[in-house]
N, C-alpha and C positions, 0 to 999 in steps of 0.2 A: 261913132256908132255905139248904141247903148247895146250891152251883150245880155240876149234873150236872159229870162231867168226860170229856174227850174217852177214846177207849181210846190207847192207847202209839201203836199202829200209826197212826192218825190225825193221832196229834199228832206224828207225822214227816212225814206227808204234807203238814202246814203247811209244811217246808221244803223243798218242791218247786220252789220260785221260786229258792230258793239253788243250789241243784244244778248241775251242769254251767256254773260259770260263763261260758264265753266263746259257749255260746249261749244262755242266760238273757239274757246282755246282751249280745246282739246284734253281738261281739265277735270279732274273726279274719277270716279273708280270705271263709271258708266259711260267713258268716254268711247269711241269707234272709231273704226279708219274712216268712215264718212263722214265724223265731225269735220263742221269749220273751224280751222283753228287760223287764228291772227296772229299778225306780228308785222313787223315794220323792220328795213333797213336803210344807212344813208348811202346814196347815190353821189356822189360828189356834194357831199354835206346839202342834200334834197333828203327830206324822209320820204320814203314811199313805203305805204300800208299794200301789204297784199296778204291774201288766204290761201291755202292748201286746204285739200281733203281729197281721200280716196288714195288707192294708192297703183304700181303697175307704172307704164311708159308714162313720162311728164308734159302735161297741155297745158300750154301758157296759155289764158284769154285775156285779150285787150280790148276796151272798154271804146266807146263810141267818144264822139267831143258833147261837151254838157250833160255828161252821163255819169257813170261810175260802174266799178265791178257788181257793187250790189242790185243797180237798176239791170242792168245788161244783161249780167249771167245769175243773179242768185233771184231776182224776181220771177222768170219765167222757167225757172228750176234746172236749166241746162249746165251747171253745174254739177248739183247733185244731179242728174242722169248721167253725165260723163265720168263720175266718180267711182261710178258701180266697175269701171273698167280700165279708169286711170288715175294718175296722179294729176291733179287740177291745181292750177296754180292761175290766181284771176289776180291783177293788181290795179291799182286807183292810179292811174297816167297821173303825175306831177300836174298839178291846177287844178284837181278835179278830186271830188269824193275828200280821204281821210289821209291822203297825201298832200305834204308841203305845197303852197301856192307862190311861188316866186313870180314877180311883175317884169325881171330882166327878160330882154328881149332873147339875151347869150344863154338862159335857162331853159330855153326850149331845142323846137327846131332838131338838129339831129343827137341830142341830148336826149328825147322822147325814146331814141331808138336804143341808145347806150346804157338807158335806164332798162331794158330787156336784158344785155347783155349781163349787166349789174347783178340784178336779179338770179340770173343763173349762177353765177358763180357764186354770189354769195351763199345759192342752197346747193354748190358742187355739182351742178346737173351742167354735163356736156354737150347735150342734142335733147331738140325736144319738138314735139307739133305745137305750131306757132296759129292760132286762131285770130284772127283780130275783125270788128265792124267798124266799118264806116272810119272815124278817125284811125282807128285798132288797126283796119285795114291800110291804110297808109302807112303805119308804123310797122307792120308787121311784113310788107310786099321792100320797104326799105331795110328792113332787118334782117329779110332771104339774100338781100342783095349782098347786104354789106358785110353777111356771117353766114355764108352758106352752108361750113362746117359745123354751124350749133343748130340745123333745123331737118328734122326729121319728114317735115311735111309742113305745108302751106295752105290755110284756107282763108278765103276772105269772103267777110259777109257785109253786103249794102257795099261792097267797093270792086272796082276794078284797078283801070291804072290812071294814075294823076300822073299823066301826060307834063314833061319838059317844055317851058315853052307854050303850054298849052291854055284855052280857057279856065280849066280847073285851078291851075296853078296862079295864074290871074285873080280868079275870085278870091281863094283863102288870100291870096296877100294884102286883100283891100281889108279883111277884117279889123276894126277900129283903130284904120291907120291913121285918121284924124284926131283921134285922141291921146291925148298925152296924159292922162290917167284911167287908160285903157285896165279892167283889171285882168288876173292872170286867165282867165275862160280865153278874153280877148287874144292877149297876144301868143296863148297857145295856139289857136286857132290859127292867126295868122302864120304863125310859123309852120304851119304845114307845109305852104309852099315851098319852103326850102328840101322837104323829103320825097320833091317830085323826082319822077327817073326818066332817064331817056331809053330811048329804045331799044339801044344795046344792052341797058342794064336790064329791062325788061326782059328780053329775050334770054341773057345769061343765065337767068334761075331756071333752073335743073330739076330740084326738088319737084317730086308730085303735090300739085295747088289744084284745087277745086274756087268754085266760086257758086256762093247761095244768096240771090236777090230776089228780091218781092218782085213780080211780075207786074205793080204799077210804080216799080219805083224809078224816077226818072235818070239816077245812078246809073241804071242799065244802058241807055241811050249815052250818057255822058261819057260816063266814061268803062263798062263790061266788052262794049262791041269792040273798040278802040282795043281792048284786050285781047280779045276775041280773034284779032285782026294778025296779030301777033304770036298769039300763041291757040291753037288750034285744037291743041293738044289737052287741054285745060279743061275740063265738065262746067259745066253751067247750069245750074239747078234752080231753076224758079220756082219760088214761094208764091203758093195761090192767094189770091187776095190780099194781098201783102204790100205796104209802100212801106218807106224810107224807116219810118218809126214802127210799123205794125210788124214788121218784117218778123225781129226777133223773139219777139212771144207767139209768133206761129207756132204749134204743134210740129208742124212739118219742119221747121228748121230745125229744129232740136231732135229732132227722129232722121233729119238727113245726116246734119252734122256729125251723129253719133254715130250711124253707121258707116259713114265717111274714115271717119278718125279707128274705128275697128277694123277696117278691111287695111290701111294703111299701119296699122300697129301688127297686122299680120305678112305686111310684104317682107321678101328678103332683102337686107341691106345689097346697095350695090359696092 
């Protein structure tokens, strides 16, 4: 399987983080808590590039698959809107964007989710709201699971649950599994299947999760109801006009999301 490719325009937008040095990183006399500022650390000798800005409770955003933190959250400006309110922390998933690209199969898979855990400790943050779309969402509904203690709250966007067992987890595992110089997009991808949950572990997360989907996105059918099914308890917020890709530069998702994340930055600890 040949792994889709970003267009031109896009894959500049991955170096958005580069851009304007001395306020990417936070740098000069004129600098602000809402600059971006960069830097990178290793994960199990993986570099991963991620950004802060803003400051207040800490939101991790995780990045769609064939995406990047820049396309995701810094193009459709839900970053800086979330920064006005918190500390924003967006990282480039291992394969993708201005992070290491490893082709090991053993580089991914539940490695995506310990690369979160990484993250945090390396910037000494204990708990934090865990954001993730589409791939992000997988990583992030397996990162409640597996570290309930580092997660303040849970939202998943373009995802619900990748079902054990299930079709979903089926399909990512076919991703360029004939190829034997699959490159790293590929066998990222594929390795999702390995971060499917079963329904005990589904049901074990506690944390309050919202869930925000484009109302044509077929995500919903696949796998939201499935969720749905399970946890009851969980909001559901459809984005008008919205599928898989349009989803996240909706207006609306960024005006729910934020609201979301403020009313949950204002609950009392249990």
């Amino acid at each position: 399987m040949n792994t889709p490719k970003l267009p031109v325009v896009l894959l500049a937008l991955v170096l958005a983080f580069s851009s304007a040095p001395a306020r990417c990183a936070g740098q000069g006399p004129g600098a602000k808590s809402g600059d971006l500022h960069l830097d990178s650390f290793k994960s199990k000798d993986v570099k991963i590039v991620y950004a802060t800005r803003g400051t207040g409770q800490p939101v991790v955003l995780i990045h769609g698959w064939l995406s990047s933190a820049g396309i995701n959250w810094e193009l459709p400006g839900i970053s800086a809107a979330l920064a006005k309110d918190f500390r924003v922390i967006e990282m480039d998933v291992r394969g993708h964007g201005l992070s290491d690209k490893p082709k090991k199969e053993e580089a991914y898979g539940p490695e995506l989710v310990e690369d979160v855990v990484r993250l945090l400790d390396h910037l000494k943050i204990e708990k934090a709201h865990i954001v993730g779309y589409s791939m992000g969402g997988i990583i992030a509904g397996n990162f409640t699971v597996k570290h309930p203690g580092r997660v303040l709250s849970l939202t998943l966007g373009g995802m619900g649950w990748l079902e054990k067992d299930g079709l979903g987890q089926w399909f990512f595992d076919q991703i360029g599994k004939s190829d034997p110089n699959a490159d790293a997009l590929a066998v990222c991808g594929r390795s999702l299947a390995k971060l499917a949950l079963s329904k005990d572990e589904i049901k074990s997360i506690k944390v309050p999760a919202a869930v925000l989907i484009g109302d044509k996105d077929p995500v919903k059918d696949l796998y939201v109801k499935p969720l749905q099914a399970v946890h009851k308890d969980w909001p559901v917020v459809e984005i008008k006009d919205a599928d898989h890709l349009s989803c996240i530069i909706k207006p609306q998702f960024k005006e729910d999301l934020q609201a979301w994340l403020i009313k949950q930055s204002k609950r009392k600890p249990d």
